[in-house]
Every structure is written in C-alpha cells, then in structure tokens.
C-alpha positions as CSV (number, residue, x, y, z in Angstrom):
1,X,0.0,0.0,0.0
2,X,1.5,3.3,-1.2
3,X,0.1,7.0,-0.3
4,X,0.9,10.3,-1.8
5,X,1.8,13.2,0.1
6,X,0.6,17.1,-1.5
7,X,2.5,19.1,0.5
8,X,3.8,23.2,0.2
9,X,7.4,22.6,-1.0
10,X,7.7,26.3,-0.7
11,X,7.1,26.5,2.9
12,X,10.0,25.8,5.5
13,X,8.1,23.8,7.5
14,X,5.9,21.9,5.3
15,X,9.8,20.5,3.6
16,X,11.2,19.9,6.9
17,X,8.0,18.0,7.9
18,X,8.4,16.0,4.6
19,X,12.2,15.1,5.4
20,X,11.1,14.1,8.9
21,X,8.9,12.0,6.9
22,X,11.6,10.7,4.4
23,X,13.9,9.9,7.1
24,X,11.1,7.7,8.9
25,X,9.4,5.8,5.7
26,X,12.1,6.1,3.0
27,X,9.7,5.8,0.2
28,X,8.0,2.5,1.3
29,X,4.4,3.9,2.3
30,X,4.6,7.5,1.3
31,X,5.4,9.1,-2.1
32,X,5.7,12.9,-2.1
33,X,4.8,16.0,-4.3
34,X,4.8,19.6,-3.9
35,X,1.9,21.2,-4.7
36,X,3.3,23.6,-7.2
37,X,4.3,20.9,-9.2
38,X,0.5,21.4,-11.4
39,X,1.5,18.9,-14.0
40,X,1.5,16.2,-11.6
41,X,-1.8,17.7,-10.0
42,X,-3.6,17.6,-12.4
43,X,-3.5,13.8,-12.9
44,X,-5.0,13.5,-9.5
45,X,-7.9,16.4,-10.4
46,X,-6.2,18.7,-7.7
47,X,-6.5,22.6,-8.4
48,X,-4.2,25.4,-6.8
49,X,-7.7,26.5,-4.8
50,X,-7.7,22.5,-3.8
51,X,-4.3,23.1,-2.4
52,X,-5.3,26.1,0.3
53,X,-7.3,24.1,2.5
54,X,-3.6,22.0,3.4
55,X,-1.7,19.3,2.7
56,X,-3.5,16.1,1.2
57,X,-2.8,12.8,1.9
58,X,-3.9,10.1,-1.2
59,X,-4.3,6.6,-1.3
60,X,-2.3,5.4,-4.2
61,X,-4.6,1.9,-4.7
62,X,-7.8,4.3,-4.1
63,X,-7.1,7.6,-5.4
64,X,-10.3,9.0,-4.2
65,X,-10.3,7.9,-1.0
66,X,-8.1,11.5,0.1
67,X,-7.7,13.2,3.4
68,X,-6.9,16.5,3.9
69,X,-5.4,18.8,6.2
70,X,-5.8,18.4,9.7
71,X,-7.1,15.1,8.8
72,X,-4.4,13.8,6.3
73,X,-2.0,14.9,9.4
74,X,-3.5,12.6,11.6
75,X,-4.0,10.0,9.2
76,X,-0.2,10.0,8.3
77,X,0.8,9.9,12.0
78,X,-2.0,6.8,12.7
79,X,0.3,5.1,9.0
80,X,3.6,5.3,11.0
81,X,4.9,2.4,12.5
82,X,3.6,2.8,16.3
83,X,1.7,6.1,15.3
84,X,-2.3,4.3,15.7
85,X,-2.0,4.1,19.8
86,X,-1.0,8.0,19.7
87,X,-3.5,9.2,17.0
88,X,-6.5,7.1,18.8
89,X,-5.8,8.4,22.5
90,X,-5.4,11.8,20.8
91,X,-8.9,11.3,19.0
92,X,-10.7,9.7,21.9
93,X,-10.0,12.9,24.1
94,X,-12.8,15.5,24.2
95,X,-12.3,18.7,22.5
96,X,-8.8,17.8,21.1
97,X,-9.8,16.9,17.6
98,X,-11.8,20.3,17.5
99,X,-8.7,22.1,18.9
100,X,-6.1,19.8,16.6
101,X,-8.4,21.0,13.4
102,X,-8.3,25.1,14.7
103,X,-4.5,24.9,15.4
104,X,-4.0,23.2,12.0
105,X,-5.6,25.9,10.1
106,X,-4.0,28.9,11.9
107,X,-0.7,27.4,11.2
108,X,-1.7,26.8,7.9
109,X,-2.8,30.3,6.5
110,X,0.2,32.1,8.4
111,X,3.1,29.3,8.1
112,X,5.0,31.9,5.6
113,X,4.9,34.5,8.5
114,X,5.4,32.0,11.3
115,X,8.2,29.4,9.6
116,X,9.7,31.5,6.7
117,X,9.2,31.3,2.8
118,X,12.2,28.6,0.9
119,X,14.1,30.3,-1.7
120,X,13.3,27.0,-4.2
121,X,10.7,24.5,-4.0
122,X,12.1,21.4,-2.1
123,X,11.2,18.1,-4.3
124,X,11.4,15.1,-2.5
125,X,14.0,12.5,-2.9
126,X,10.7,9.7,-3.3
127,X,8.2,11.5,-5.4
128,X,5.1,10.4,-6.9
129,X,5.4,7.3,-9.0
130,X,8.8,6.7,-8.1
131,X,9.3,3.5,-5.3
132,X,12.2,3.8,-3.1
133,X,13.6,0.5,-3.8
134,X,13.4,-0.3,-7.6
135,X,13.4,3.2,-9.8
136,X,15.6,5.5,-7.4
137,X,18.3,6.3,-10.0
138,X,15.1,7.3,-12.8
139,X,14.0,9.4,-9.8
140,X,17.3,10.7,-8.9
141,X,17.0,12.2,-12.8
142,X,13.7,13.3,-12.4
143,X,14.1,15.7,-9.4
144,X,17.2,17.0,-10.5
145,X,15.9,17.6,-13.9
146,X,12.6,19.5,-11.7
147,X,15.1,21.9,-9.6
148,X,17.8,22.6,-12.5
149,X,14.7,23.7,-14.6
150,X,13.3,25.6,-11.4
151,X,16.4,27.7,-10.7
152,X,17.0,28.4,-14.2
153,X,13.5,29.8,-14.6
154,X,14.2,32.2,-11.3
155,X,17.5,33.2,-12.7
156,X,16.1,34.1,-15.6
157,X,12.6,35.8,-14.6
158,X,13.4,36.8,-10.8
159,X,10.0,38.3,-10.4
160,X,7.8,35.5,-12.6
161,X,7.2,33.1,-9.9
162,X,6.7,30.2,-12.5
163,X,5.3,26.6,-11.4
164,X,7.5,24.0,-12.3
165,X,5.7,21.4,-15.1
C-alpha cells in the first residue's frame, strides 16, 4: 500500500515536515509532491484552490479515498509504525480533535509569516510514481531535472514566480 503526500514545498516547515517523513518511511508507504508541481496535480484532479485548504494525503490503490489537512496529518501519524495508539488516544479525548483542526488551520494560512518562505521549491527524494527500492536512480533524474529547470527559470525571470511542469 502506497500514499501520496501534497505538501507546500515552498514552505519551510511543510519541507522539513516532509524530510522528517523521508527519514522515517524512505519511500516504502509514502510518495511525495509539492503542490506547485501542477502537472503532476492535475493527474489527481487537484486545483491550486484544492491546495489552500492543506496538505492532502492520497491513497495510491484508491485515489479518491483523500484526506486532507488536519485530517491527512493525523492520518499520516496513525500510517507510522507505532503512530495508531497516539493518534487514537489523541482522537478519543474530548475537545482535542476540535482544537487539533483550529491549530491546523491557523498554522496553515500564516506558516509563511510563522516558519519562513524557501528560496526553491524542495522536491522530495521519493516523489510520486517513483518507489524507493526499484526506480531510485530514474527518480534521482527526475528531481534534478525539476530543480535545475526551477532555478533556471528564477535566474532568468526573478520576479515571474513560475510553477514547475
């Protein structure tokens, strides 16, 4: 069972959140891409607007079956190996799921302000369609293909903040 990760590789702690991640899973259970990657976005039907609301969590055998935001948080913490016993105490606790879902959304619409904007767009070593174990040198290509093309286009048009395609 695989699941995609839509995460803001433009926000400091959205990346550092999805290297967390990547140190943990190593591309076994969760596959990552930034949500200004739109070409890849669009295979799944996700708009920029879609986007907004958080980070979205996928699953790869059932691609409608989606979370997102608080939710897709929770669900990727109850995916990690020892991660269920946490996430249901923290469910099963009045108020906190109500509270978890408020904090989520005010760090969400001021993470910029509160956790700094990254200069590039952080890809992830174990994007979307790429599985750790048997494509990781095609993959390698792939995202350094994504952030060569990236940096050129902000060398070249400093002030057209372009997505990458």
């Amino acid at each position: 069972m695989t699941y995609n990760v839509i995460y803001d590789g433009d926000c400091n702690l959205c990346s550092n959140l999805v290297q967390v991640l990547e140190k943990l899973d190593r591309g076994h259970l969760f596959q990552y891409v930034p949500m200004q990657d739109r070409q890849t976005l669009e295979r799944f039907e996700i708009t920029p607007q879609d986007c907004e609301m958080g980070m979205i969590l996928i699953d790869a055998d059932r691609p409608t079956h989606r979370w997102q935001g608080s939710d897709a948080a929770e669900e990727i913490g109850r995916l990690l190996p020892l991660g269920n016993p946490f996430i249901a105490a923290y469910r099963a606790l009045p108020g906190m799921k109500w509270l978890g879902d408020r904090v989520y959304a005010q760090v969400r619409d001021r993470r910029y302000h509160l956790f700094g904007r990254r200069s590039h767009t952080y890809y992830s070593a174990y994007p979307i369609g790429c599985h750790a174990v048997r494509n990781s040198d095609r993959c390698a290509e792939a995202i350094s293909e994504k952030v060569s093309k990236k940096i050129s286009e902000e060398i070249l048009n400093p002030h057209n903040h372009t997505v990458v395609s």
